[in-house]
C-alpha positions in Angstrom: 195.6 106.9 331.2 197.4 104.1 333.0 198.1 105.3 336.7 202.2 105.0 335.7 201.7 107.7 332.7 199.4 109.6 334.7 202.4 110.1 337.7 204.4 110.5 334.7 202.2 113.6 333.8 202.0 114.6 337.2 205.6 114.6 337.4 206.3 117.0 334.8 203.4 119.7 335.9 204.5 119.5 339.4 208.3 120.1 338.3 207.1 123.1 335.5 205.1 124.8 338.9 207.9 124.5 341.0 210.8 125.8 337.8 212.7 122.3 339.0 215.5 122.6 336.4 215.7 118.8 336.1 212.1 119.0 335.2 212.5 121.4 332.5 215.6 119.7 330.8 214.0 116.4 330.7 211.0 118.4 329.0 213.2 119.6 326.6 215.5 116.6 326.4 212.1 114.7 325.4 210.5 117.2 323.5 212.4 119.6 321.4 213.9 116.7 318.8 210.9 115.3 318.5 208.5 118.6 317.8 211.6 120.1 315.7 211.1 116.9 313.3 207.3 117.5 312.9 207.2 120.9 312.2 209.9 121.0 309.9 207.7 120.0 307.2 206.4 122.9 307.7 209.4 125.4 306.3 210.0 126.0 310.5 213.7 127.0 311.0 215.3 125.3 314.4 215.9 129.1 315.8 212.1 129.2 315.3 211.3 125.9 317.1 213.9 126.8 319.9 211.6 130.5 320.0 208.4 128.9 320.0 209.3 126.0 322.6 210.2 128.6 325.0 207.2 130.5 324.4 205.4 127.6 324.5 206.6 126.2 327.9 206.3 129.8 329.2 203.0 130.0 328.4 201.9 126.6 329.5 204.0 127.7 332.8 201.4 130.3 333.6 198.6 128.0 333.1 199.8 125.2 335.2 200.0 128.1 338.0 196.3 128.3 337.8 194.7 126.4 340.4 191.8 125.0 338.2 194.3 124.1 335.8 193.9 120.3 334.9 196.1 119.0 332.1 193.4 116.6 330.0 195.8 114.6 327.7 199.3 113.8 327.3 201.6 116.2 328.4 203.8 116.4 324.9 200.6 116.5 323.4 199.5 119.8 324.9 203.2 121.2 324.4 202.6 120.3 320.8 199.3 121.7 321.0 200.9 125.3 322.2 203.7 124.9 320.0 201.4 124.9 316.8 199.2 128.2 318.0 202.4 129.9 318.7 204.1 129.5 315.3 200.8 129.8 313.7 200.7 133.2 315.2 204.1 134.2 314.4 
């Protein structure tokens, strides 16, 4: 990744470990349209994708508290990643 995206990344880990609501809005702000589009093909209801985003950034949350924990592609990528397992398990 280009050193930009990478800060980029960086950013939005470092603002998840420290629950910096500015961080967390601009996550959702970025992300929730844009997941909500993709897995509406898949019969997902919006109250679903609004459940399953905050389960998913919850869960990533606790992983980013890990102190091995390095994020290995894209951010919205992993998100989307988390997203999928959780409604796949619902």
């Amino acid at each position: 990744m280009k050193r930009a995206a990478l800060d980029q990344e960086e950013l939005l880990i470092k603002g998840l470990r420290e629950r910096n609501s500015v961080i967390i809005k601009k996550i959702y702000g970025d992300s929730f349209d844009r997941l909500f589009r993709s897995f509406s093909k898949y019969n997902v209801s919006e109250e679903e994708m609004k459940d399953a985003f905050q389960d998913a950034l919850l869960i990533i949350y606790r992983q980013v508290q890990k102190d091995d924990f390095t994020l290995t592609s894209k951010f919205h990528t992993y998100l989307y990643g988390v997203c999928h397992n959780v409604i796949r398990n619902k």
